[in-house]
C-alpha positions in Angstrom: -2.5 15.0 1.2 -6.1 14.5 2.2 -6.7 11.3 1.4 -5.2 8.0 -0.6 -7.3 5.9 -2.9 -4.9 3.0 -1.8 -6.5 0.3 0.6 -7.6 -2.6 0.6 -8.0 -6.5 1.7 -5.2 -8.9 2.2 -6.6 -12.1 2.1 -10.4 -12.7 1.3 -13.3 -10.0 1.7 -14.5 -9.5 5.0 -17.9 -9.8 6.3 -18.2 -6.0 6.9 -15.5 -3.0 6.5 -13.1 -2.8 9.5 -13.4 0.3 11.6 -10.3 2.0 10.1 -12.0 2.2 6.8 -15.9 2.3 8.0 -18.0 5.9 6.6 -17.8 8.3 9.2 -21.9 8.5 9.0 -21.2 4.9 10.3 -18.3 5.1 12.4 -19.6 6.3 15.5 -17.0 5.6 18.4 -15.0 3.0 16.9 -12.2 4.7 16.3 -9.9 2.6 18.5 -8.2 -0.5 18.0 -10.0 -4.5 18.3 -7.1 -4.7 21.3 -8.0 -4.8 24.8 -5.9 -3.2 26.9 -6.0 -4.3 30.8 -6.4 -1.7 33.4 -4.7 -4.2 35.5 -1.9 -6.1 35.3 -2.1 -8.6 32.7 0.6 -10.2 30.2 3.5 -7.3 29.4 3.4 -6.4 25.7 5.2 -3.4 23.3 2.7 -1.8 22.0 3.8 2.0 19.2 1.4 5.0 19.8 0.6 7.9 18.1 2.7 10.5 19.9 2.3 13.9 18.2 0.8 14.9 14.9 3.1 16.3 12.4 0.7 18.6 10.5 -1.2 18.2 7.5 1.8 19.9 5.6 4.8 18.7 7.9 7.2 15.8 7.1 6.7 12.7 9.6 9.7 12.5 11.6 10.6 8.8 13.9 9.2 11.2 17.2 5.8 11.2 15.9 5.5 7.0 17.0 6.4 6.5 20.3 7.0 2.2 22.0 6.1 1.6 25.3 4.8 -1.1 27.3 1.3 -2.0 28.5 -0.9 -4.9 29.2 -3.3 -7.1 27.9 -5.8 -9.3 29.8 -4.8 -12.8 31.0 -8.0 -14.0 29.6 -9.5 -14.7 26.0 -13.0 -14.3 26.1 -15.5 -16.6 23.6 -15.3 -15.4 20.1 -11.6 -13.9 20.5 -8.3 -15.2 19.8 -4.6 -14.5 21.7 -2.1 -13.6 18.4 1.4 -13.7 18.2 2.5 -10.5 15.7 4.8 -11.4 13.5 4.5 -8.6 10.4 3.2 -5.5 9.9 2.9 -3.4 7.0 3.5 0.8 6.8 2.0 2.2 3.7 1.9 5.4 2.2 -1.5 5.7 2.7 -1.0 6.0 6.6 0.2 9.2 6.4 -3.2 10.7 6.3 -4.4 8.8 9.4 -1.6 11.0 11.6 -3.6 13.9 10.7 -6.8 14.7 13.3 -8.9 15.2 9.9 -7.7 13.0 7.0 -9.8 14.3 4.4 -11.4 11.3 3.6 -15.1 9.5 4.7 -13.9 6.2 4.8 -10.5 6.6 6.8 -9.9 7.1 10.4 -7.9 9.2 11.9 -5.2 7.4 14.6 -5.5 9.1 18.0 -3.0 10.4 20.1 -1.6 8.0 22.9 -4.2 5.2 21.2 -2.1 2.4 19.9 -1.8 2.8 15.6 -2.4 0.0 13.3 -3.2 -1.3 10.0 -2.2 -4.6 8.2 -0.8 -7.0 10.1 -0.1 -11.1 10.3 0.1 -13.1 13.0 -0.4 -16.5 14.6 -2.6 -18.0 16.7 -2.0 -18.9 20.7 -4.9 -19.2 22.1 -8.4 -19.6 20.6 -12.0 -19.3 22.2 -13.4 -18.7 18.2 -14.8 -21.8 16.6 -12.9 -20.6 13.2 -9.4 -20.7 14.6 -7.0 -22.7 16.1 -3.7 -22.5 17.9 -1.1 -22.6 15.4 -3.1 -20.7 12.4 -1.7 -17.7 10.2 -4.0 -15.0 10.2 -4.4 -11.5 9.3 -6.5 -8.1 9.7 -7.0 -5.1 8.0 -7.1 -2.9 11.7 -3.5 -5.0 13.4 -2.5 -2.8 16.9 1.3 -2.2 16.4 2.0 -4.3 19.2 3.8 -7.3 20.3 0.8 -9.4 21.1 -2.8 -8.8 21.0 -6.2 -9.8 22.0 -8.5 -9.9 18.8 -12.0 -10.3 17.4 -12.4 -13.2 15.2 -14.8 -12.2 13.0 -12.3 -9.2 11.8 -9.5 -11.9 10.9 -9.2 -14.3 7.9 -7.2 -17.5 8.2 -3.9 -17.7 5.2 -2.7 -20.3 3.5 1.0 -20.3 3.6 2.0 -22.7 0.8 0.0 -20.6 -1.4 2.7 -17.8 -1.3 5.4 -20.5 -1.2 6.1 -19.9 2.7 6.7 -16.1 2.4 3.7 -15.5 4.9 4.6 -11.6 4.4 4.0 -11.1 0.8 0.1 -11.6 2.1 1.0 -7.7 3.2 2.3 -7.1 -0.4 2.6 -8.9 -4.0 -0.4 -11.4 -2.6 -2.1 -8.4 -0.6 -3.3 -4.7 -0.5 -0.4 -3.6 -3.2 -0.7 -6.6 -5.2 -4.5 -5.9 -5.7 -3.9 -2.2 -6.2 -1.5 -3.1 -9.0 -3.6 -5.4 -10.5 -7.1 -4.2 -10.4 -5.6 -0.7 -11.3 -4.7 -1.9 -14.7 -7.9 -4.5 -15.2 -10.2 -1.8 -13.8 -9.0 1.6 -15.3 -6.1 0.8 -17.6 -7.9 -0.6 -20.3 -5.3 -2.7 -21.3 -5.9 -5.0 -24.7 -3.8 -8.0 -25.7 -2.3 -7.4 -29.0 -3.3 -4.1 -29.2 0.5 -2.8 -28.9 -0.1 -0.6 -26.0 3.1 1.3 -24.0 3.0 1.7 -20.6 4.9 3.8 -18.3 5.1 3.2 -14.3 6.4 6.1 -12.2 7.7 5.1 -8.3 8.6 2.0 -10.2 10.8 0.2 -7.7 8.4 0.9 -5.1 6.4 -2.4 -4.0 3.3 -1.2 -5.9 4.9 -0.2 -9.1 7.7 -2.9 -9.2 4.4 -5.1 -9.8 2.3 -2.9 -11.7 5.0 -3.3 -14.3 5.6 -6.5 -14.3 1.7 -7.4 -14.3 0.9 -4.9 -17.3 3.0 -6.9 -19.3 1.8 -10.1 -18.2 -2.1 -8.4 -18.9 -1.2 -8.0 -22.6 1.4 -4.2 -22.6 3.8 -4.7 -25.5 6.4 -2.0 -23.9 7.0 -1.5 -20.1 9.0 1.7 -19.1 9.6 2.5 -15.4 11.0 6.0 -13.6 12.9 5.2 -10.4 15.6 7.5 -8.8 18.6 5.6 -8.4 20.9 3.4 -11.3 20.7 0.1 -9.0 17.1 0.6 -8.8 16.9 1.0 -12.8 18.7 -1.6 -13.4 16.6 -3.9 -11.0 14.0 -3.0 -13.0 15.1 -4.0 -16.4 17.1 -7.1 -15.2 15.0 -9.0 -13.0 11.2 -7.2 -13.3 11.2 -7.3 -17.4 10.8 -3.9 -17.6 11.5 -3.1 -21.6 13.9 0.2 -20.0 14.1 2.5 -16.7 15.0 5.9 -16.6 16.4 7.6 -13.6 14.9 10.9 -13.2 17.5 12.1 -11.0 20.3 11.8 -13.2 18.4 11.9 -16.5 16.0 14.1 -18.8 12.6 12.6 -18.2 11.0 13.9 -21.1 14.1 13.6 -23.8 14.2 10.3 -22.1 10.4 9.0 -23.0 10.5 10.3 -26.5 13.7 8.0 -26.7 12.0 5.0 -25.2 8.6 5.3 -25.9 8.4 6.2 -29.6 4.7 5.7 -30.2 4.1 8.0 -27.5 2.2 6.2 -24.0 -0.8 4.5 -23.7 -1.3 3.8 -19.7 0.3 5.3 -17.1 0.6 4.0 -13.5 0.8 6.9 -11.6 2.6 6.3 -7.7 3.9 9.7 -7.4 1.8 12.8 -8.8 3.7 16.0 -9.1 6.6 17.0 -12.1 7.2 13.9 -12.7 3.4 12.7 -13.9 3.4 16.7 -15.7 5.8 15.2 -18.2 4.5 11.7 -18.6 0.9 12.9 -19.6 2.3 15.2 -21.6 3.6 12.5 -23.9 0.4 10.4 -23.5 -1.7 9.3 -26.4 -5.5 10.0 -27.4 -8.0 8.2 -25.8 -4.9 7.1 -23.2 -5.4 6.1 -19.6 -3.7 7.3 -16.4 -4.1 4.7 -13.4 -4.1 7.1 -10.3 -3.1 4.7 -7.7 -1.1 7.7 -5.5 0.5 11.0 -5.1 3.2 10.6 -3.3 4.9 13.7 -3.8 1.7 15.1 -2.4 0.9 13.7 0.8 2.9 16.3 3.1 0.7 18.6 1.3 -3.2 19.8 2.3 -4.7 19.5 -1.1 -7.6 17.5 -2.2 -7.3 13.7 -4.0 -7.0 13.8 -6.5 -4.8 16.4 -6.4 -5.5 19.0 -9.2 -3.5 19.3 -13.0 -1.4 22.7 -13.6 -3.5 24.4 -16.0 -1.1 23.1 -19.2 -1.4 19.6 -17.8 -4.9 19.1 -17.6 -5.5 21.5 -21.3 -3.7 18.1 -22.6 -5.4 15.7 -20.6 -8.7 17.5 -21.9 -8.1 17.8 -25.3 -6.6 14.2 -25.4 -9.4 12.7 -24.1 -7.2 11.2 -21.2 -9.2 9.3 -17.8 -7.6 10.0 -14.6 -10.1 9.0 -12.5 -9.7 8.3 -8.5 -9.1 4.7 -8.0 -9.8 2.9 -4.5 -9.5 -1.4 -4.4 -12.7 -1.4 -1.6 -14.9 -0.5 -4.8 -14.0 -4.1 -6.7 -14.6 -6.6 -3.4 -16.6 -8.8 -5.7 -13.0 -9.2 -7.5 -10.8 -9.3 -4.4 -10.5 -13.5 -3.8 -9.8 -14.4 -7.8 -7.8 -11.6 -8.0 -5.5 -12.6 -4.7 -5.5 -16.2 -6.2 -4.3 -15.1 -9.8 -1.6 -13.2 -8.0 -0.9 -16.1 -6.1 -0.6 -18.6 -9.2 1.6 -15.8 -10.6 4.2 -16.1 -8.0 4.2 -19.8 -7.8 4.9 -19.8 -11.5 8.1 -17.6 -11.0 5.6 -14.9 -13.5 5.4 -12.2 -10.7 8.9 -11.6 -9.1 8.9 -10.1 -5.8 11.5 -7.6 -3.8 11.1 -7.3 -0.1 13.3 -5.5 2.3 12.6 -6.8 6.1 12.5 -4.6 9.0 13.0 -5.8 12.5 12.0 -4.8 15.3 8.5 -2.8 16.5 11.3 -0.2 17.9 11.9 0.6 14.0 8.8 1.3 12.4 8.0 4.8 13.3 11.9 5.7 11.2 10.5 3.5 8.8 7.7 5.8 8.6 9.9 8.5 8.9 12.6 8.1 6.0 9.4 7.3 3.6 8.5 10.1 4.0 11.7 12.8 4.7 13.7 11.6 1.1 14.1 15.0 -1.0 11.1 17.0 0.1 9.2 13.8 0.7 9.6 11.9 -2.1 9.1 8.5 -1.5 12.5 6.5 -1.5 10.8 3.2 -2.0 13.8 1.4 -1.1 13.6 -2.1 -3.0 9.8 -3.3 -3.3 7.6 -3.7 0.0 9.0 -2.9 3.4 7.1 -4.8 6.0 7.9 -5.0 9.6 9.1 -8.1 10.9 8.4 -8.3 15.2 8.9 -11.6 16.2 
């Protein structure tokens, strides 16, 4: 897959784009990490690399990462701070960063033997940056998958813990870049109206993005909320603690029987996480003047096409005549909306509105298999598992 509208800020906006996501017309030589790495011996750290590339259309596989050790220098220098990892977060997206070209003009390819990264949260144990002191909960866009790092403060933004009721790692998820995809997707191009009896279904729904996006369509005004996930448990999950109306699984069951069963009135939005068959049959139950929310294409990424990927012929002859928008969706075009939006998100989830599902992974040793099975699952499906899977180090 070439490239993944999904990305976006955890916390606040920050003063400029981090390098990961900088315009290539822009991006020059920063294409490594904000870590400095000693050419002497310094403090030991684990650090995961980039080991090989598996291809634009190969499956990742747990080889592809490789953990070793380094060092990092003894000294902070003024404006930096020493940080203590203690999450990280592996999203789909990241699959087009292992390829050399990822098709895109605002993401950067990781390099091989360079250190990889993307969201992270850490703490604070040592600081030479007037903004930050020992002891503070912070996070990046552009984390090195290490142990400890050495970091510019200007590319950090403190977190408030009690905002999330402790759960400093939902800042990676519900509170962060997936909670903002789910819920600027639907403000921005779901066009959803309270009271206006509108259906919505959400495919990869017990993934962490569309676990939310359901919930948070029905809290922005959806009368009906049906999700597609591939096991019963997950379907279940769904139904009995998201408030999904229904949940088919589309492993066992007939998707399309199974929509003109549950969704009557035919569907109005349509959060699309996956792409592929599956999103074939929901459009082709989709209203007039209906909305598709493209927020991935999961079944796509192993593959070199473009994003969006294009409709079979029959598919987009409906989406034509129907007068459906699917229309490329990326959270770094609302900024503006980025802090309100984190905060509304954040009162949700105090309120006990906007449940949350998290399965921990520890151990920096473990995130390249994480990588690996979220991607290998039936011809790189995306498992999912149950909601956001962040990375736990220390």
């Amino acid at each position: 897959m070439r490239a993944r509208g999904r990305a976006g800020p955890r916390a606040r906006a920050p003063a400029r784009w981090p390098p990961q996501w900088r315009r290539r017309s822009t991006a020059g030589a920063a294409q490594g990490t904000q870590c400095e790495i000693a050419a002497k011996a310094g403090m030991i750290i684990e650090r995961v690399v980039l080991n090989s590339r598996p291809g634009k259309n190969g499956v990742p596989v747990a080889e592809n990462f490789r953990l070793e050790q380094s060092t990092i220098p003894d000294t902070v220098q003024e404006g930096q701070v020493r940080v203590r990892t203690l999450y990280l977060s592996v999203d789909p997206y990241m699959r087009c960063r292992m390829n050399e070209d990822t098709g895109s003009d605002y993401l950067l390819p990781w390099q091989l033997s360079e250190v990889a990264d993307g969201g992270g949260i850490g703490v604070v144990e040592e600081s030479k940056n007037n903004n930050f002191a020992k002891g503070d909960y912070v996070t990046s866009f552009n984390w090195p998958w290490q142990t400890v790092a050495i970091l510019d403060g200007s590319l950090l933004q403190k977190l408030v813990p009690q905002l999330v009721n402790g759960c400093l790692s939902y800042f990676l998820g519900a509170a962060g870049i997936t909670g903002l995809t789910a819920l600027l997707g639907i403000r921005e191009k779901g066009h959803v109206t309270v009271g206006a009896n509108q259906t919505m279904v959400v495919s990869g729904a017990a993934g962490a993005c569309g676990s939310l996006a359901g919930q948070i369509g029905r809290l922005e005004g959806c009368s009906r909320v049906v999700g597609i996930a591939g096991t019963d448990e997950k379907c279940s999950i769904l139904v009995s603690e998201m408030g999904f109306d229904a949940a088919i699984n589309y492993k066992k069951e007939n998707v399309a029987e199974q929509l003109r069963k549950l969704c009557p009135g035919g569907v109005d939005v349509y959060f699309d996480n996956v792409g592929g068959d599956i999103s074939d049959t929901v459009i082709s139950q989709m209203n007039q003047n209906s909305h598709i929310i493209l927020c991935g294409q999961i079944s796509q990424y192993n593959k070199d096409v473009p994003y969006p990927p294009p409709l079979p012929p029959d598919t987009e002859k409906i989406q034509k005549e129907r007068n459906i928008t699917r229309e490329r969706f990326l959270v770094l075009n609302y900024m503006d909306k980025q802090e309100a939006s984190v905060l509304q998100l954040c009162q949700w989830i105090q309120e006990g509105k906007l449940k949350v599902r998290e399965t921990v992974i520890k151990g920096l040793a473990n995130i390249g298999g994480k990588f690996f099975r979220s991607f290998s699952k039936n011809k790189a499906k995306y498992n999912g598992s149950r909601g956001h899977l962040p990375i736990q180090t220390s």
